[in-house]
SERO-4910 file (N, C-alpha, C, O; in steps of 0.05 Angstrom, whole numbers):
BEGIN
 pado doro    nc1    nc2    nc3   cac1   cac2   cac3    cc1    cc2    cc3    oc1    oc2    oc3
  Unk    A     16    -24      0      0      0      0     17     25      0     13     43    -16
  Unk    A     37     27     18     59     52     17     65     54    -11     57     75    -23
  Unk    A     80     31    -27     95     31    -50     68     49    -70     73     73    -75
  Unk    A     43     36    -79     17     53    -89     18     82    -85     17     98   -104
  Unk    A     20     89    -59     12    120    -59     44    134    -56     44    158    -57
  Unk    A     66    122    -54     97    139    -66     89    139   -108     91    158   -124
  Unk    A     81    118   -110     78    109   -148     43    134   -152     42    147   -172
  Unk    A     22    136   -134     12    157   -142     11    181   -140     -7    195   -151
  Unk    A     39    197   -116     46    213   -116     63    223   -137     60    245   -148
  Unk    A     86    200   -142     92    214   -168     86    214   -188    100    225   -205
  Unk    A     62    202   -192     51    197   -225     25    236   -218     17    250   -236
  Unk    A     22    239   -201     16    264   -200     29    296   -199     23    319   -202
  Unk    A     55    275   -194     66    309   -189     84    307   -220    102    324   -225
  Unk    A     79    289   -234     81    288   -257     70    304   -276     81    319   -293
  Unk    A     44    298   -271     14    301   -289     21    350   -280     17    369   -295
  Unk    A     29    350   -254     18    377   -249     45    396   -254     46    420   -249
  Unk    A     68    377   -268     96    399   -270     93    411   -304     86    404   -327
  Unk    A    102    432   -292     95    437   -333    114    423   -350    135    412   -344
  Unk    A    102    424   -371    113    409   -398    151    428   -400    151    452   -404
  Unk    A    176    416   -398    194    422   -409    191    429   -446    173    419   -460
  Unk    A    208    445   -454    214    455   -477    231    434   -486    245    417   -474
  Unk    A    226    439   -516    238    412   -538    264    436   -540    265    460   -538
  Unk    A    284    413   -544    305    422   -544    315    429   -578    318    411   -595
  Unk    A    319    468   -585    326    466   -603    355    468   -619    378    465   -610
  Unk    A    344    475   -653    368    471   -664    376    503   -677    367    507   -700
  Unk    A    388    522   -668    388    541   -674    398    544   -707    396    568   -713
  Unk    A    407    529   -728    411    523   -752    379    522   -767    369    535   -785
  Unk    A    371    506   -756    335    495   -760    322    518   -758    309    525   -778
  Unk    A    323    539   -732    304    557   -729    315    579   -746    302    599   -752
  Unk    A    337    575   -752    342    597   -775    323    601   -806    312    620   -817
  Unk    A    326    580   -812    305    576   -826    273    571   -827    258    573   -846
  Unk    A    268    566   -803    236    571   -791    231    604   -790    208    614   -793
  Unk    A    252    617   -786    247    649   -783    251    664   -810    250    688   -811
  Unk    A    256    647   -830    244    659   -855    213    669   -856    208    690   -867
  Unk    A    197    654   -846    173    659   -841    167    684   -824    146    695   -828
  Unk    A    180    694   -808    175    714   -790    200    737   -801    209    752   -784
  Unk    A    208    738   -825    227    765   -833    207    780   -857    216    792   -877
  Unk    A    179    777   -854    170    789   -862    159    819   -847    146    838   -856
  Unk    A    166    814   -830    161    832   -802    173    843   -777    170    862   -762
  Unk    A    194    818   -782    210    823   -760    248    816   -772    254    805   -793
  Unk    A    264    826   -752    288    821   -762    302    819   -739    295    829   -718
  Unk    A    323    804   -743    352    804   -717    379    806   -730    385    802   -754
  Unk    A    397    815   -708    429    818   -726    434    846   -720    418    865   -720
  Unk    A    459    846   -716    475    879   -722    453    900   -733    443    918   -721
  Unk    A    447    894   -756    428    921   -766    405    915   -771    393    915   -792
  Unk    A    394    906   -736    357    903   -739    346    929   -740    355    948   -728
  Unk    A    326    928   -754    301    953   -748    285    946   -740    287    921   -735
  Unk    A    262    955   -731    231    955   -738    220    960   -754    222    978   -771
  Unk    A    207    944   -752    192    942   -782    153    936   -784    142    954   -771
  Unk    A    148    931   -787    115    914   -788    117    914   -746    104    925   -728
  Unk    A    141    896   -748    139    881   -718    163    890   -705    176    903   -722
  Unk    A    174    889   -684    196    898   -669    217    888   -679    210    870   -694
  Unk    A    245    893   -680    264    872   -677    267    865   -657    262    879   -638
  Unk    A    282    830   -652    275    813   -634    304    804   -627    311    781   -622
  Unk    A    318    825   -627    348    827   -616    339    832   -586    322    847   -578
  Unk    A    355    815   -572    352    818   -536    318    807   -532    307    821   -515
  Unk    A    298    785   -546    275    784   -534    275    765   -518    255    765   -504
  Unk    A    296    740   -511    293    726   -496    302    736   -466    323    748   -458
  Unk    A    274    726   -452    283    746   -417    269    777   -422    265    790   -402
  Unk    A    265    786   -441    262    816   -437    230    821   -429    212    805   -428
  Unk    A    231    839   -426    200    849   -422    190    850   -441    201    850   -463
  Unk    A    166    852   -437    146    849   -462    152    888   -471    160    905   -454
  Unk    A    146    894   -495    137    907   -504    153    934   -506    145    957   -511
  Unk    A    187    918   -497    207    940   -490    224    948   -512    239    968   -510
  Unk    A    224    936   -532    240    945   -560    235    976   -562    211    983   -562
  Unk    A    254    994   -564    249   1026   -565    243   1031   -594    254   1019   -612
  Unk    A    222   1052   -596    210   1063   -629    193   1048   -634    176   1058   -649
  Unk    A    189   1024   -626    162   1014   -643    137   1015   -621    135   1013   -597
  Unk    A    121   1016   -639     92   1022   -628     81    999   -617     89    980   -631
  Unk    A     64    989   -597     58    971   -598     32    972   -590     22    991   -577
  Unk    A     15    942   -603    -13    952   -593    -23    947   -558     -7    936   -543
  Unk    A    -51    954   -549    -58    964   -529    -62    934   -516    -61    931   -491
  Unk    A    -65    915   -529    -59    890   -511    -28    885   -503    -24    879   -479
  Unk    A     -6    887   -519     16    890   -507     27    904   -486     42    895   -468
  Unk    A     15    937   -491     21    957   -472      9    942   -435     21    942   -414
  Unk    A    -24    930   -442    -33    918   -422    -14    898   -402    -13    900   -377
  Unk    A     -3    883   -415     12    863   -414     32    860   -394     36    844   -376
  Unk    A     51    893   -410     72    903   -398     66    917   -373     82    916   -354
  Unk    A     42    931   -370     34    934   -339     39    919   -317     49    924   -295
  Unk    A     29    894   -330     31    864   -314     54    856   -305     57    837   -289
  Unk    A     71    870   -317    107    861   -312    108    833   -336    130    832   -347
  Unk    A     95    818   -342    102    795   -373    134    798   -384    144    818   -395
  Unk    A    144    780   -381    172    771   -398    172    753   -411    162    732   -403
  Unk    A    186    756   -434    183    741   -449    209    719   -444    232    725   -452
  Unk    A    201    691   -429    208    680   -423    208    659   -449    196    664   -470
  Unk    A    221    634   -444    219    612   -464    192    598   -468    183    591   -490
  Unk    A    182    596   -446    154    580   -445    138    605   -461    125    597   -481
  Unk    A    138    634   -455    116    646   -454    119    655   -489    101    665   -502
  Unk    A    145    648   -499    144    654   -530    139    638   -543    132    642   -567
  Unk    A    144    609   -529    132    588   -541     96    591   -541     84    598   -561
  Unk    A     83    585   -515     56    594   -524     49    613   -539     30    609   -554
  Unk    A     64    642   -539     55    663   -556     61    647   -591     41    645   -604
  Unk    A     78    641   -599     89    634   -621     69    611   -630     68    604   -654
  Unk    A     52    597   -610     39    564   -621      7    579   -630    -10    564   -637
  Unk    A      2    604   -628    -23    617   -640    -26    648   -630    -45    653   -615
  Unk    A    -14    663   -635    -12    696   -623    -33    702   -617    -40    697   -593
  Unk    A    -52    714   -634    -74    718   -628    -97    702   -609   -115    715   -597
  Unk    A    -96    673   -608   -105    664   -592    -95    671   -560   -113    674   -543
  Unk    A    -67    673   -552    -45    668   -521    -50    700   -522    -47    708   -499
  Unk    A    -56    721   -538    -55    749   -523    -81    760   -549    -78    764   -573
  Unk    A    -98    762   -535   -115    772   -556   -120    809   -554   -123    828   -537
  Unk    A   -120    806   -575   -114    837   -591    -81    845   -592    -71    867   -590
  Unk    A    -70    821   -597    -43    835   -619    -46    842   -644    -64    830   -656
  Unk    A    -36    856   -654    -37    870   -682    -15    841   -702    -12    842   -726
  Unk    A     -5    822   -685      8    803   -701    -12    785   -721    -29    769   -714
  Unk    A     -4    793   -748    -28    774   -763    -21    740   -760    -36    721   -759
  Unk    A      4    741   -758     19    711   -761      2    693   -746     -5    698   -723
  Unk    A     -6    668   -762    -24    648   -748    -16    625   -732    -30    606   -726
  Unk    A      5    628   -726     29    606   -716     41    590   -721     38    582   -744
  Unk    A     62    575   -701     75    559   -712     67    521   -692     72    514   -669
  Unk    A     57    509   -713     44    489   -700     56    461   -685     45    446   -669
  Unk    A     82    462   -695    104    455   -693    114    460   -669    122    483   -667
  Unk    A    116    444   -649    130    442   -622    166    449   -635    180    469   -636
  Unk    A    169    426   -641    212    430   -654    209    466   -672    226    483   -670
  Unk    A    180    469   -691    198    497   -705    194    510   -682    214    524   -681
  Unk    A    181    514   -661    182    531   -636    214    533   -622    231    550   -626
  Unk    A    217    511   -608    235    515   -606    262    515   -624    283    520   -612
  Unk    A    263    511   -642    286    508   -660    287    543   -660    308    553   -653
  Unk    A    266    561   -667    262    592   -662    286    601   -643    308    611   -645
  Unk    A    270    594   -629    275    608   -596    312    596   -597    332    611   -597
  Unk    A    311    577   -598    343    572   -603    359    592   -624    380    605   -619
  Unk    A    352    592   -636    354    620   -664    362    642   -651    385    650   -648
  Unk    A    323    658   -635    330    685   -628    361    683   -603    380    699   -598
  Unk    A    355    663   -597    379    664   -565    416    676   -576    432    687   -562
  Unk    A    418    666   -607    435    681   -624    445    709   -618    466    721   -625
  Unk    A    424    718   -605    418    751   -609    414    762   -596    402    782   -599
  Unk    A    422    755   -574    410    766   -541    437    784   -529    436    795   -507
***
């Protein structure tokens, strides 16, 4: 009976830890972010553009890139103190508009657990 409830303690504290991040391939997400340089850019000579540049977004605050505008759900956001952490760009990234509604991001996401992280491995390039 002991052995049962140590095996259904941890099969619960299993079920209640969050999901770890897929481990990416920053080569891979280089090329998954072809899809997002229609808007956005990283490297020595990012701008803004459509979307922020996403130099320094891993860890940073939401909505801190200087000059670009951002819309009133972001601004909200950043009230909140929100960083853009690995998990939280992964959910933002797996359907934007769904994880923060009323971004001005048209992009419909990326459905792909690996292109997620293979990304995020990417932006970390740039931090």
């Amino acid at each position: 009976m002991k052995a049962f409830r140590i095996l259904a303690l941890a099969g619960l504290a299993a079920c209640l830890s969050s999901p770890a991040l897929a481990e990416g391939d920053p080569a891979k997400g280089e090329k998954v972010f072809r899809k997002c340089k229609a808007c956005h850019t990283v490297g020595e000579d990012a701008k803004n553009k459509v979307g922020p540049h996403l130099n320094g977004i891993i860890d940073a605050e939401i909505a801190s890139v200087e000059g670009f505008k951002y819309s009133k759900a972001f601004l909200a956001k950043k009230t909140e103190g929100l960083v853009w952490s690995e998990a939280e760009i992964d959910a933002y990234l797996t359907k934007p508009k769904k994880h923060l509604p009323g971004t001005k991001m048209s992009f419909a996401g990326l459905r792909k657990e690996q292109d997620r992280a293979d990304v995020i491995a990417y932006l970390k390039n740039f931090d």
